[in-house]
N, C-alpha and C positions, 0 to 999 in steps of 0.2 A: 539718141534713140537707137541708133544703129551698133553706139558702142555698146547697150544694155544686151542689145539681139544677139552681136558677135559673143559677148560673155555667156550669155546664157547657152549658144549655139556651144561652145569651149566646154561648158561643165556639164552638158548632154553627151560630149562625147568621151571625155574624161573617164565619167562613171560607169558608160561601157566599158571601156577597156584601163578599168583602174586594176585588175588584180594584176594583168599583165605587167601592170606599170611599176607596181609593189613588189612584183619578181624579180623585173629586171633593176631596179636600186638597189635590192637586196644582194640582186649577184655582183653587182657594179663593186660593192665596196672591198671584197676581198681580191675581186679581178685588178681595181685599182692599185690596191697594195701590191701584186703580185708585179704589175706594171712599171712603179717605182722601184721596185728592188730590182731588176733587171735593166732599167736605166743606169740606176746608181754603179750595178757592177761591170756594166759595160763602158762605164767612166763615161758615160755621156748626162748630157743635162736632164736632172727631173721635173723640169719647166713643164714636159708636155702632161704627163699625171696631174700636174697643180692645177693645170687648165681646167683637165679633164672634171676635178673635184669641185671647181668653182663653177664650173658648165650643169653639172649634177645638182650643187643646192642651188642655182638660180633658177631651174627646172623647178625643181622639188616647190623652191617656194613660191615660183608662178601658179605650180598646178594646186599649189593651198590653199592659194589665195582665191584662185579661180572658183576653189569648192566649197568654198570657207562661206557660211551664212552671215559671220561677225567679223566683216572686214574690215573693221574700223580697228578691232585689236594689231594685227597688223604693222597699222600706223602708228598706231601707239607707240609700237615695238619699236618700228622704225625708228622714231622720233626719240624715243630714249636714248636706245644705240646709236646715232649722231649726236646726241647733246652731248653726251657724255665723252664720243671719239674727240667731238671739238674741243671740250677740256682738258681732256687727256693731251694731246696736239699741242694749245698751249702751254700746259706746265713743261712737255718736250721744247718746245721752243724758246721758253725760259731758260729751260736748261741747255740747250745746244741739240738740237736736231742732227742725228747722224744720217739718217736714212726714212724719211716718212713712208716711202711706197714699201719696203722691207715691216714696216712697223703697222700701216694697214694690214698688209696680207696676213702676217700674225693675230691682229685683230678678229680679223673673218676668221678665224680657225675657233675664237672664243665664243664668239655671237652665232655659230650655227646651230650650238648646243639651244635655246630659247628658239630657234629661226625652225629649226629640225621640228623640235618637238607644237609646234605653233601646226607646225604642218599635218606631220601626225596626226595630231587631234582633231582636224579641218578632214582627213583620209578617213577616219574613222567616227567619223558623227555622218559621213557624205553614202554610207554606205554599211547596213546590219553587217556584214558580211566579210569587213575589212578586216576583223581581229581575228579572224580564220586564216585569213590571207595574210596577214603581218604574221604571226604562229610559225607558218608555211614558209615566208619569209626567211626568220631563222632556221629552217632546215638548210635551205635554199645556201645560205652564208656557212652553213658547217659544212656543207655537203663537198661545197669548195674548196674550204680550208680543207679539210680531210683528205682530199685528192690529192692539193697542193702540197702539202706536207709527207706525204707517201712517197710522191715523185720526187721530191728533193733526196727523200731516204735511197729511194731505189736509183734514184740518175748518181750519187754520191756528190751533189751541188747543196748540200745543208751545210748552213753557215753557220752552224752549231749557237747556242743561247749563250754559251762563254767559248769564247776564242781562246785564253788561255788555257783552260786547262780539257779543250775539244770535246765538250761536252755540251747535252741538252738538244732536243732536235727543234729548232726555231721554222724551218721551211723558208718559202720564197717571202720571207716578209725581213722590214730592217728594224723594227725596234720592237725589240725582246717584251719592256712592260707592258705596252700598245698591244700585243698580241695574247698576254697573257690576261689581260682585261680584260677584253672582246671575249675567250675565251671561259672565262670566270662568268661574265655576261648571261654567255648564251648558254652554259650548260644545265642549271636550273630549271632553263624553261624545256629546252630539250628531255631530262628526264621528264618534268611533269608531263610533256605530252607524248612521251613515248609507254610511261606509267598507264596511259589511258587504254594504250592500243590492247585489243584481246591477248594477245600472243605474246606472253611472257618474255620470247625472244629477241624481239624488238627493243625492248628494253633493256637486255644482258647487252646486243648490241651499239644501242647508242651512248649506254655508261660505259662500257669499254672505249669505244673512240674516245669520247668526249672528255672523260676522265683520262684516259690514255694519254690522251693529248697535254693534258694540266701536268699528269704528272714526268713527261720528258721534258716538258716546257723547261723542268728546272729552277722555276723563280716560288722565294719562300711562300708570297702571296697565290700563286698556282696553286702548290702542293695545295694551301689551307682550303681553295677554296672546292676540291674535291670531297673532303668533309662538311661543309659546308652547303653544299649540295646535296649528296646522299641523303646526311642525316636530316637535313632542313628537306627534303621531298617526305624522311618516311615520319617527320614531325607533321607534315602539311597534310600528308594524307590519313593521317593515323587523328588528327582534329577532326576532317572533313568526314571521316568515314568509310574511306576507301581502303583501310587496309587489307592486303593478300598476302600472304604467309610468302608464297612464292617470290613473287615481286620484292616482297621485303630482304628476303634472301641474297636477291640478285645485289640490290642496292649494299647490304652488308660484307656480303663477299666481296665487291667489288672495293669499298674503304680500307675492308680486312686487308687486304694485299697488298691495298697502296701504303698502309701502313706496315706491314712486315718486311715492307722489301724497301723501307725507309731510307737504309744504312745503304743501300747502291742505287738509289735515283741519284737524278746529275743533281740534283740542287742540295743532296748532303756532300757530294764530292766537291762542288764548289766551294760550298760553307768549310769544308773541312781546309781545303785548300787555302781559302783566306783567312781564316782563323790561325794559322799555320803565318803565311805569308805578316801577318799583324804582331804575333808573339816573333818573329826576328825584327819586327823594325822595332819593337817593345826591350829585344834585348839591348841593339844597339843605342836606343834612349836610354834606356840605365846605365850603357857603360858611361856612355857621354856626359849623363848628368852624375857618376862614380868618380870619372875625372874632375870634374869641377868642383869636386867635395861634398857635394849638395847631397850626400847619400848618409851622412859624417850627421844631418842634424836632425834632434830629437823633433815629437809631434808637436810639442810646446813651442821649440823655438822653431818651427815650421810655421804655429799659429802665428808667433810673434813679427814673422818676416815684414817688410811694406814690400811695395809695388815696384819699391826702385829696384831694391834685392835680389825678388823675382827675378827681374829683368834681368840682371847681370847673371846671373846664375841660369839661365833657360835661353837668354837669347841666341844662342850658338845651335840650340837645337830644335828653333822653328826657324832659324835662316835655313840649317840645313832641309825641315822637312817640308817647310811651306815660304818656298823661296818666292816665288810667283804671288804670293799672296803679300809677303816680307816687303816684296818690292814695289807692288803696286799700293802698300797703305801704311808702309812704316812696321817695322816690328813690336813696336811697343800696343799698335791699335790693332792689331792680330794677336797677340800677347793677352791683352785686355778682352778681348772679345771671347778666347778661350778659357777665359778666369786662369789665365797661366797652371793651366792642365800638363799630365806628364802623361796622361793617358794617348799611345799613339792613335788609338781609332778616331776619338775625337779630332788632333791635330791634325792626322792625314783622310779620313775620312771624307770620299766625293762630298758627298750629299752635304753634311757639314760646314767642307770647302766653299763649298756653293751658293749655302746660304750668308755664311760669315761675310763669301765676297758681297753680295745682291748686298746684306745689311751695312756694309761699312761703303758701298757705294751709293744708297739710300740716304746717311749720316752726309755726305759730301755735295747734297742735289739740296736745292729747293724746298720750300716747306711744300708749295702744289705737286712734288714728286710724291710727296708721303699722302696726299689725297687721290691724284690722278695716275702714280705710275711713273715706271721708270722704262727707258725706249730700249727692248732687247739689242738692239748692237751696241750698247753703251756694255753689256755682259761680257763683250768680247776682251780679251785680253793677250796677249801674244799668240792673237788666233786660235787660244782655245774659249772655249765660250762655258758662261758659267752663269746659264742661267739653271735657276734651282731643279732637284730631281722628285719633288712633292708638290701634285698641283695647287692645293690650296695656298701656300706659299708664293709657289708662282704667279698667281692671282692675286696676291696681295703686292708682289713686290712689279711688276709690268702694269697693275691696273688701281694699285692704291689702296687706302681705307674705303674708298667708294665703290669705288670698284667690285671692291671682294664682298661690300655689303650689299650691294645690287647681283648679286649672284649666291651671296647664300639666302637671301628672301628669296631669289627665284627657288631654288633647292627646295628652300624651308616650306613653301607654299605644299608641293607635293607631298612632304613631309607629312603635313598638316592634315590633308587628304584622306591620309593613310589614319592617321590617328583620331578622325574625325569618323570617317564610317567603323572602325574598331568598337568606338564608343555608344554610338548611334545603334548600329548593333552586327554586331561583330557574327553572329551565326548566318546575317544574311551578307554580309561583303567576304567574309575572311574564307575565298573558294579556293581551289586548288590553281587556279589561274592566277588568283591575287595572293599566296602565297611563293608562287615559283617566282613570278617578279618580283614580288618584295625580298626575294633573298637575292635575287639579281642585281637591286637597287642596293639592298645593303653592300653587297661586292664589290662595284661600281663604286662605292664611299669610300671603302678602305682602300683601295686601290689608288682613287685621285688623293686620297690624304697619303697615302705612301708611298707613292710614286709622281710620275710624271704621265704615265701614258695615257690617261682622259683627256680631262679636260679640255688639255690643246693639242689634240692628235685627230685629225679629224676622222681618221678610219675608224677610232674607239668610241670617240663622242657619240657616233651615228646610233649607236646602238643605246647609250644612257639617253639619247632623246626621244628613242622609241619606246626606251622603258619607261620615262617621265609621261608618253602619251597615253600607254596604255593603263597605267594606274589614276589619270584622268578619265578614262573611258570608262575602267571600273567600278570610278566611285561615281562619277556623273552624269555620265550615258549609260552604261548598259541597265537592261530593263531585266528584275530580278523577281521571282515570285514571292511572293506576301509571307513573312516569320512571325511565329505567332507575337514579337513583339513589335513589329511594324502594323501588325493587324490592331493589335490592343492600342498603337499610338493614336490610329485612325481614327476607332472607335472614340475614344476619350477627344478628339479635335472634334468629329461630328455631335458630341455630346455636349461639352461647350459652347459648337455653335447654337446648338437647338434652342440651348437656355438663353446664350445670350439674345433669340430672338426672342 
């Protein structure tokens, strides 16, 4: 009785001071980042940010749970996420356990995404008012980054988005796609609700930052997602109804520029850079394979080669380019895995690299590796680590076919959501609120498929789990007024019932 009184006493006082609460998480998470990057450069331990971050969701999902009417889900969740950690553990164990407490904490980086968004929807069923407050929120996190980013400019402490060729303005944060995703994130929902404000210039203003931001970031997926934005706000608003000539403007100009001045943002001097850097490692592979003859024969007797052929003729120039790879699985099963390619991007290629390795150390594990997952310090390799640079991937190869399937039914669920109220009827859900997230979520997508920085970054996650809560609150909580074809659904259920009494 007393524990029921203390709960209930906890979630009276929560819902007073829940915006506050939703403020201060909100600032936590780019504060955090800013915290680890200044760890990391001062060569000291990022132990204490880790804390920090695992202090934050054990908070978070104390005070969910506290507000949460269905606490049973929950448990549920719980109970997944340990059924499943204990299998995964085993098939580790199977296979040689390097490091368990290294391979939890990874863990907790994956399950906060469901644990996050669990909560969310607990913050905003507990209170009309919290999707104002979560809105606010993400000003709350740009407003930050915006600062933070300025001062790196202005202090000359920006660690530039490529080191090589000192370009791209990153700010006080350490990983370039993590930032550029968060940012891709939050700029959609920023215009729509800067679109709302009276004053035109509020709007010029926060598409300049925001967009500003995308486009020094430098990274290919940035630049896209500043079009992406724009035109997906003056699509959203020009369905809904809101269009203004002005606004529209604002929104155009601001694309128009980012696209004319294409040819001198840092992510075409990069591109141009490695494009460059790839055609010399492309010349010295033809010379290499010109010495060996192998240039001497037609496409026929090209078709006609076997595997042994290949080999003799190509082995000389993946020892050379992928020696680490050569030595850790034999040349011939690196050989084989690249279809004995002459193309250097594919052979030297990170991403590629990464996965070729995860997949021929996958072939070498356990069949329960290929259900449950492979243990990230098994990725390590003459201390470079090689776990893959595209979440989805990574998800399949650290947590299995299982794995990856209990996380895209989580995905998929939301998904469903979306495409459920469209159908249901799309004049009363498809608002400009539920437009600027869904191109948020769409961003969020191609970003974990083409990167790494989601999924398991917990700074980036934060933000896909809030998007996942508010397109739940969308379609299932918030309370919308009556379209004339919700009105005619009613009529026609009251009308069936009548008869059928």
């Amino acid at each position: 009785m007393m524990a029921v009184q203390l709960l209930e006493r906890c979630r009276s006082v929560l819902k007073q001071h829940l915006a506050v609460c939703i403020f201060v998480l909100f600032a936590a998470q780019p504060a955090m980042d800013v915290l680890s990057f200044w760890l990391d450069r001062l060569g000291m331990s990022t132990a204490p940010s880790l804390l920090l971050r695992m202090l934050v969701l054990a908070a978070t999902a104390l005070a969910g749970y506290i507000l949460s009417d269905r606490r049973k889900y929950y448990w549920y969740l719980a109970a997944v996420c340990a059924v499943f950690f204990v299998l995964h553990m085993a098939g580790c164990f199977i296979a040689g356990y390097v490091s368990p407490v290294a391979d939890f904490t990874n863990y907790i980086r994956v399950i906060q995404i469901p644990l996050f968004t669990f909560c969310f929807i607990s913050l905003l069923k507990a209170d009309p008012r919290t999707f104002r407050w979560v809105k606010a929120g993400f000003f709350i996190s740009f407003g930050i980054i915006t600062i933070v980013v300025l001062l790196s400019v202005i202090t000359g402490t920006n660690p530039h988005t490529y080191v090589d060729t000192q370009s791209g303005i990153l700010g006080w944060f350490s990983t370039t796609n993590s930032q550029a995703s968060i940012m891709s994130m939050l700029t959609p929902v920023l215009l729509c609700m800067a679109y709302r404000a009276k004053q035109p210039w509020i709007l010029a203003v926060v598409a300049v930052l925001s967009c500003g931001q995308l486009y020094f970031l430098g990274t290919r997926l940035a630049y896209m997602a500043i079009f992406a934005s724009t035109i997906g706000i003056l699509f959203v608003t020009a369905v809904c109804g809101y269009a203004d000539k002005v606004k529209y403007g604002i929104l155009v100009l601001v694309a128009a520029i980012s696209l004319v001045c294409f040819k001198i943002s840092p992510m075409y001097e990069h591109q141009m850079s490695y494009g460059q850097t790839m055609q010399e490692k492309q010349s010295v592979l033809n010379s290499m394979s010109a010495d060996r003859g192998t240039s001497v024969l037609t496409e026929e007797e090209k078709e006609e080669e076997t595997s042994i052929d290949k080999m003799r003729q190509f082995n000389q120039i993946y020892v050379y380019y992928r020696s680490d790879l050569v030595q850790r699985f034999g040349v011939e099963k690196v050989m084989e895995n690249c279809n004995f390619s002459t193309d250097v991007s594919q052979i030297t290629g990170a991403r590629m690299s990464k996965i070729m390795f995860c997949s021929l150390l996958m072939d070498e594990e356990p069949f329960s590796s290929r259900l449950f997952g492979l243990e990230r310090d098994k990725m390590v390799y003459k201390g470079d680590m090689y776990d893959v640079e595209n979440d989805f991937h990574g998800i399949y190869f650290l947590y299995g076919i299982v794995g990856l399937i209990l996380f895209l039914a989580f995905l998929a669920y939301f998904l469903y959501l979306v495409g459920w109220a469209l159908v249901k009827d799309a004049k009363k859900y498809f608002t400009l609120d539920a437009g600027a997230f869904g191109i948020s979520l769409l961003l969020a997508l191609i970003n974990a498929y083409n990167t790494a920085g989601i999924l398991r970054r917990p700074n980036a996650s934060f933000y896909l789990s809030v998007i996942l809560a508010v397109i739940y609150y969308l379609v299932k909580i918030r309370k919308y007024p009556q379209t004339a074809k919700s009105s005619r659904r009613k009529s026609l259920f009251a009308l069936r019932k009548k008869k059928s009494v």
